[in-house]
matplotlib code that plots the C-alpha trace (Angstrom):
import matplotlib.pyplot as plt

x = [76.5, 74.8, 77.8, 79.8, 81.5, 81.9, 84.6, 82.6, 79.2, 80.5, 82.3, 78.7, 76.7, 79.2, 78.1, 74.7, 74.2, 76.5, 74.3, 71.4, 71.8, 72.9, 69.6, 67.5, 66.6, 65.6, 64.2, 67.3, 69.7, 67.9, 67.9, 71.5, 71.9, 70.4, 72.9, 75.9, 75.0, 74.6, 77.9, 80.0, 79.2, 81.2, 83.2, 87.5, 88.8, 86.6, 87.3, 85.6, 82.8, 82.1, 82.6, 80.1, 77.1, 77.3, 77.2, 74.7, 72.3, 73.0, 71.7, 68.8, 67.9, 68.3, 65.9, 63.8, 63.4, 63.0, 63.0, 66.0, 67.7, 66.6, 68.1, 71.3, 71.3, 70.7, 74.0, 75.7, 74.6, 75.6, 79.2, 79.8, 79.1, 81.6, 84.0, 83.4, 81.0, 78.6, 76.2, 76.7, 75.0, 72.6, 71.4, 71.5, 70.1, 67.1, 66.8, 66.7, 64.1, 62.0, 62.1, 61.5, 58.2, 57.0, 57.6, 55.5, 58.0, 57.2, 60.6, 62.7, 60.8, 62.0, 65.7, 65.8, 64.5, 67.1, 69.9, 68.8, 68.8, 72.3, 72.8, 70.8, 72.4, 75.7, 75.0, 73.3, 69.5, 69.1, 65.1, 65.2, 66.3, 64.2, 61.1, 62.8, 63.1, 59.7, 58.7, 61.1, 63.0, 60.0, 59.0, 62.3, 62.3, 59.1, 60.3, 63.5, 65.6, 67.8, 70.9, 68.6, 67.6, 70.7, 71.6, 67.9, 68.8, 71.8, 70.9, 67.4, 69.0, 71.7, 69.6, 67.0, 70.2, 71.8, 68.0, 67.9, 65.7, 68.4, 66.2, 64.3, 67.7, 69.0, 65.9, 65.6, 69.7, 69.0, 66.3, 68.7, 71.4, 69.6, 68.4, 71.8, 73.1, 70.2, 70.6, 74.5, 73.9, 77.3, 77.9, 76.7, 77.0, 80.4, 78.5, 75.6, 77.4, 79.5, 76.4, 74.9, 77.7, 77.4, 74.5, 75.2, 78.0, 75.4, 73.6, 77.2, 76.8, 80.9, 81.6, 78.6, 79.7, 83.3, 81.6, 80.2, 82.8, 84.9, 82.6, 82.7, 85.9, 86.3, 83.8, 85.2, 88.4, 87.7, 85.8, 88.8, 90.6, 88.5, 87.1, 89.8, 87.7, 85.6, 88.9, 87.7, 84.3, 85.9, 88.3, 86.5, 84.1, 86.9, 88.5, 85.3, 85.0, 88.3, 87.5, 84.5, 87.1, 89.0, 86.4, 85.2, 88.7, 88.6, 85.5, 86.3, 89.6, 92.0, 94.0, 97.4, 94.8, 93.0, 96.4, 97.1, 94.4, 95.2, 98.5]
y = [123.4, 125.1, 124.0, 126.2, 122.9, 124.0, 121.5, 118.5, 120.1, 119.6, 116.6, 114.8, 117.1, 114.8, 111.7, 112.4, 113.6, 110.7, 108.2, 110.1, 109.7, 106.2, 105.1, 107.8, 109.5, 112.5, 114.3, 113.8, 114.8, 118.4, 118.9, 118.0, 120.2, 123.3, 123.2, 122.4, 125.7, 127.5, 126.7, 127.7, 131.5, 130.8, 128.5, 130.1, 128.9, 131.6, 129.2, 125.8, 128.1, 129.0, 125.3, 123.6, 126.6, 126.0, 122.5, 122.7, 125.0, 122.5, 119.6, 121.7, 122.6, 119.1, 118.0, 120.5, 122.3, 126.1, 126.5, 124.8, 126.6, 130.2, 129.5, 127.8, 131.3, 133.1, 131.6, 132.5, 136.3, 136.0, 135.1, 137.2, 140.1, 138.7, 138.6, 142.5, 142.1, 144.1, 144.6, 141.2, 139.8, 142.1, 140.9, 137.4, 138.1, 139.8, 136.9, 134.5, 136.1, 136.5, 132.8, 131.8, 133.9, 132.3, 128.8, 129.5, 127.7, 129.6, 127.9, 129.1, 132.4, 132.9, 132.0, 134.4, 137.2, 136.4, 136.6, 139.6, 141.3, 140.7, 142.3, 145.0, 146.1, 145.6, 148.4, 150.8, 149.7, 148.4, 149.8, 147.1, 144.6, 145.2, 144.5, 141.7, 139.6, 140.8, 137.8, 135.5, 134.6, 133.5, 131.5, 129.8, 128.8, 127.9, 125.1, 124.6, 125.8, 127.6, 128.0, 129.9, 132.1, 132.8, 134.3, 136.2, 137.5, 139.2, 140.5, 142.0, 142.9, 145.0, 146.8, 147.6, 149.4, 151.0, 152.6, 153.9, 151.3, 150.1, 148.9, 146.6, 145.7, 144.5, 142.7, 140.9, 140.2, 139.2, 136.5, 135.1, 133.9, 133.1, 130.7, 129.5, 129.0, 126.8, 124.7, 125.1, 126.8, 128.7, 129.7, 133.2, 133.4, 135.4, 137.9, 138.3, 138.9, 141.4, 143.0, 143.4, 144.9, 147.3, 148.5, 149.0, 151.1, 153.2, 154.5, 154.9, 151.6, 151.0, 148.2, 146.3, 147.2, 145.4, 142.6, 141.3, 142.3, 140.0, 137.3, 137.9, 137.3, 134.7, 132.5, 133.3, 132.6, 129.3, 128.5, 129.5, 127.1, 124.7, 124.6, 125.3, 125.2, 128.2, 130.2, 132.6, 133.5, 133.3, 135.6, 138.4, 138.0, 137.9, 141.0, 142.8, 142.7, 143.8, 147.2, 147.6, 147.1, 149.3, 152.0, 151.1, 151.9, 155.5, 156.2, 155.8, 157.7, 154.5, 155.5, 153.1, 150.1, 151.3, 151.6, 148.5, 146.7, 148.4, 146.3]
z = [104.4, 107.4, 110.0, 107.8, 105.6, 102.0, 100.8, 102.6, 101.1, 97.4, 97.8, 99.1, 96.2, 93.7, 94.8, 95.3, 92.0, 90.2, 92.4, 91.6, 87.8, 87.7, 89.3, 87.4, 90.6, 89.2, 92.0, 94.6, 91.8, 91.3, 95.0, 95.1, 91.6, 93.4, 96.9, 94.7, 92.9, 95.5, 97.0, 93.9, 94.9, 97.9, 96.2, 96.4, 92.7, 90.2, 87.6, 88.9, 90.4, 86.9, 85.4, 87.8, 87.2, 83.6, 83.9, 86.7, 84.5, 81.0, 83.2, 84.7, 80.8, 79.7, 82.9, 81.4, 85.1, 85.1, 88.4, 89.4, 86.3, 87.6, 90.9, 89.7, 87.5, 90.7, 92.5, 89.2, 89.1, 92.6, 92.2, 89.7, 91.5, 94.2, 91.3, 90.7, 87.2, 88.6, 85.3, 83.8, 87.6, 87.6, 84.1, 85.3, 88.9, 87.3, 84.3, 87.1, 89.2, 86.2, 85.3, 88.9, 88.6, 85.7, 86.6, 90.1, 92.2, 95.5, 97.2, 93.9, 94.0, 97.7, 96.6, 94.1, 95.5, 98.8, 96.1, 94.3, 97.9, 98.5, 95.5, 96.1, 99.0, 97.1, 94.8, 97.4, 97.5, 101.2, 101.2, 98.2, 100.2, 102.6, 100.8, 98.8, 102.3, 104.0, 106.1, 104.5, 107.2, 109.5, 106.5, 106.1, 110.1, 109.8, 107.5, 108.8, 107.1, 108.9, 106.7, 104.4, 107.9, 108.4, 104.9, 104.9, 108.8, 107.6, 104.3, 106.4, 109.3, 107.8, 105.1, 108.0, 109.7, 106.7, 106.2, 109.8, 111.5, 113.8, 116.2, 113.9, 113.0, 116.2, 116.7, 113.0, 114.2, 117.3, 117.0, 113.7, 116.7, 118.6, 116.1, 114.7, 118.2, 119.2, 116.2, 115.6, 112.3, 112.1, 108.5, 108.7, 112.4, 112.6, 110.2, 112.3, 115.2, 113.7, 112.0, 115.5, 116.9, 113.3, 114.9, 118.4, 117.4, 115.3, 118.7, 120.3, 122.7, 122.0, 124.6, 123.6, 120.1, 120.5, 122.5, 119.8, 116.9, 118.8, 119.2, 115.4, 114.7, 117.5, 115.3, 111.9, 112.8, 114.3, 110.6, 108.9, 110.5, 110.4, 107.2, 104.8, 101.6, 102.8, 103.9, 101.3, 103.2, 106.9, 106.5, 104.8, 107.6, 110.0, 108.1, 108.7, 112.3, 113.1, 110.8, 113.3, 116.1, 114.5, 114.4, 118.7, 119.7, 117.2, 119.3, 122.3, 121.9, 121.9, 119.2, 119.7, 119.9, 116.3, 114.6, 115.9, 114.2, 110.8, 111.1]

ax = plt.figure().add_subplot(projection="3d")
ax.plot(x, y, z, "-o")
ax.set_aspect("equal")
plt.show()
């Protein structure tokens, strides 16, 4: 999952979980139940996404696990408002945070509150965001998680810059590569480069700006390739830097070359 290999990441969920159950190994299959959630809200085929989160909450409810259930809701709430129904996930985003809170899972807690940031900023609430992940993404690379860094990094990182704080920003963006590059984390990486390079071009540093907007879509389009399965993800992230590109070559008067990436 963290190396950026959706297809690979469910295809070893499904036999973890079918080995899981056959040997009533309870505890592996809800770990395994929680990360092949997650990855239906970047899954490409709406359909399946929505097949495997209801099956994945029905088994959660027949375990009797709450938390697991709140954050396999979360992930649901999530897609959805990747598919454009934007009240129907807020409902569910806010139903799922709720649960988490009263089951007292402080890891579910943390994973809904991450998801309900994304959201957030979706609908125009970055300052929400931003005190949704306070200190969350030292706490997950403290554990070691760094996928879940990586997703706090650039739901933080932006909102801080969206609110004006664009030097908290780069720094909060900054220390997240740094991160994923040490550890080849490389999911989110093509967005946190481009999100940097976001925020340069917010206090007019252009070249550094288009610097890193490549480096962007250098790494997004190498995932692309690579990783067919999460083609979906890669090329919005790739689609997005070359819009910032578009918008370094507008400002720094290079009109021909900004028409030329609208083509």
């Amino acid at each position: 999952f963290g190396v950026g290999a959706i297809g690979k990441t469910v295809d070893a969920c499904k036999k973890a979980i079918d080995l899981s159950g056959k040997h009533g190994f309870i505890e592996y299959e809800k770990v395994n139940l929680f990360l092949y959630g997650l990855t239906m809200h970047l899954w490409p085929v709406k359909a399946e996404a929505e097949n495997v989160l209801k099956g994945c909450i029905k088994r959660a409810q027949e375990i009797g696990d709450k938390g697991l259930e709140s954050s396999i809701l979360s992930s649901m709430g999530n897609r959805m408002m990747l598919d454009g129904q934007t009240r129907k996930a807020n409902e569910i985003i806010l139903d799922a945070e709720k649960m988490a809170l009263e089951d007292g899972d402080p890891k579910i807690i943390t994973y809904t509150h991450v998801m309900r940031s994304f959201f957030e900023r979706w609908i125009g609430h970055p300052q929400k965001a931003i005190e949704l992940t306070e200190g969350l993404a030292e706490v997950a690379r403290d554990i070691f998680n760094i996928s879940a860094m990586s997703h706090v990094v650039f739901s933080r990182g932006l909102a801080l810059a969206e609110t004006g704080r664009i030097n908290e920003g780069i720094a909060v963006i900054k220390d997240g590569i740094a991160v994923c590059e040490k550890f080849g984390v490389f999911m989110r990486l093509g967005c946190l480069y481009n999100c940097l390079g976001y925020c340069y071009s917010e206090i007019h540093n252009i070249d550094r700006a288009m610097a890193l907007n490549y480096r962007g879509a250098e790494i997004a389009s190498h995932l692309m390739e690579k990783y067919p399965m999460g083609r979906q993800l890669y090329a919005e992230m790739y689609v997005q830097c070359r819009i910032n590109l578009l918008e370094n070559y507008f400002d720094k008067g290079k009109f021909d070359e900004a028409l030329r990436e609208l083509e």
